[in-house]
C-alpha positions in Angstrom: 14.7 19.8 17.8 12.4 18.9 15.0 12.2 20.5 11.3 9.4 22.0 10.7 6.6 20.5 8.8 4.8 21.0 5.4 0.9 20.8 5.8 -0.3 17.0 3.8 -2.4 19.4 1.5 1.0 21.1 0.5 2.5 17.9 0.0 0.3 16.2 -2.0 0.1 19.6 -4.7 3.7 19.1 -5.2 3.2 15.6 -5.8 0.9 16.0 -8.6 2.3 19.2 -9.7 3.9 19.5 -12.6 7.2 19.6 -11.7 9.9 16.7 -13.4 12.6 14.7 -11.7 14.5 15.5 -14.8 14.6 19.0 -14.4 16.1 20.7 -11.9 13.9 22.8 -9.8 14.8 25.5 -7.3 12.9 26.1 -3.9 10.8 29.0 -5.5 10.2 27.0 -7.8 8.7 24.0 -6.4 7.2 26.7 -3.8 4.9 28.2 -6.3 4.0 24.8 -8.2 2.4 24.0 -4.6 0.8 27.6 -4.8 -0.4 27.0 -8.7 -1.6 23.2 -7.6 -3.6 23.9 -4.8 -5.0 27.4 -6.6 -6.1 24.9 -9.6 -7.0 21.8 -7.6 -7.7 22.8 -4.0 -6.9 20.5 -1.8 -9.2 17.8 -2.0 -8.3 17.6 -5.8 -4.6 17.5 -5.0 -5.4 14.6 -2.7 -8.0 12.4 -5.2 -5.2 12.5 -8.1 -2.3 11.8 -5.9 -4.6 8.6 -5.2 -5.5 8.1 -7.9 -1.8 7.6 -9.0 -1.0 5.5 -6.0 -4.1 3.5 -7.5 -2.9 3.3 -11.3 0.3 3.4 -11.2 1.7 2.6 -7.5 5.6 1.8 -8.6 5.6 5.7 -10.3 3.8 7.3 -7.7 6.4 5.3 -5.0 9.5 6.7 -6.7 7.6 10.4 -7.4 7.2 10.7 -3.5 10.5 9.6 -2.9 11.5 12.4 -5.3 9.3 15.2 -3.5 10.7 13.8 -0.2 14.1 14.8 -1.0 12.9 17.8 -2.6 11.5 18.9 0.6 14.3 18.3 2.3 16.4 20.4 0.1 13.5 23.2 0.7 14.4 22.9 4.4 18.0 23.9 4.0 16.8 27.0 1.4 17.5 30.1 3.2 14.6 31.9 0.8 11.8 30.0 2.9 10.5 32.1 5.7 10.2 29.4 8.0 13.0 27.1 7.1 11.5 24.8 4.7 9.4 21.6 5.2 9.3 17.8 4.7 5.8 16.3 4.2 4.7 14.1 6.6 3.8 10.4 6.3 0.4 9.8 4.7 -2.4 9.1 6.6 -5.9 8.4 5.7 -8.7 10.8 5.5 -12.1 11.5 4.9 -12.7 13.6 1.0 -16.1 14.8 1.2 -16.6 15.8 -2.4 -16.4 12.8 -4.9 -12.9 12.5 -6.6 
């Protein structure tokens, strides 16, 4: 049985969310900062910062996604999530159409 997944474009709003490692931060909570993110950014916007980051700052952006990754996985056990939670998949590359 596998967990069920969270879509990339999901992931990648969390990651450049605004949420902190610092604080601590409830399923809701990091449910609608992925709402807000992707509302404010869309997708493609979500996906050209979170590059961008891996870009300028690759040792942050390594330790932020280890951080959303365990995150997620705490969203999976949250009984509040209609369908169980999620964990983000691995990154792959894609194709942005619009300029980032």
């Amino acid at each position: 049985m596998t967990a069920p997944e969270m879509s990339d474009s999901q992931c990648e709003a969390l990651f450049v969310s605004s949420l902190q490692e610092s604080e601590p931060v409830s399923a809701e909570v990091a449910r609608a900062a992925i709402s807000r993110t992707i509302e404010l950014l869309g997708p493609e916007g979500c996906a050209c910062r979170m590059a961008q980051e891996f870009g300028d700052h690759p040792e942050a952006a390594r330790d932020r996604m280890r951080w959303i990754r365990t995150l997620t996985a705490t969203m999976l056990a949250s009984p509040a999530a209609p369908d169980g939670g999620a964990f983000c998949r691995p990154a792959r590359r894609r194709v942005v159409s619009r300029r980032c």
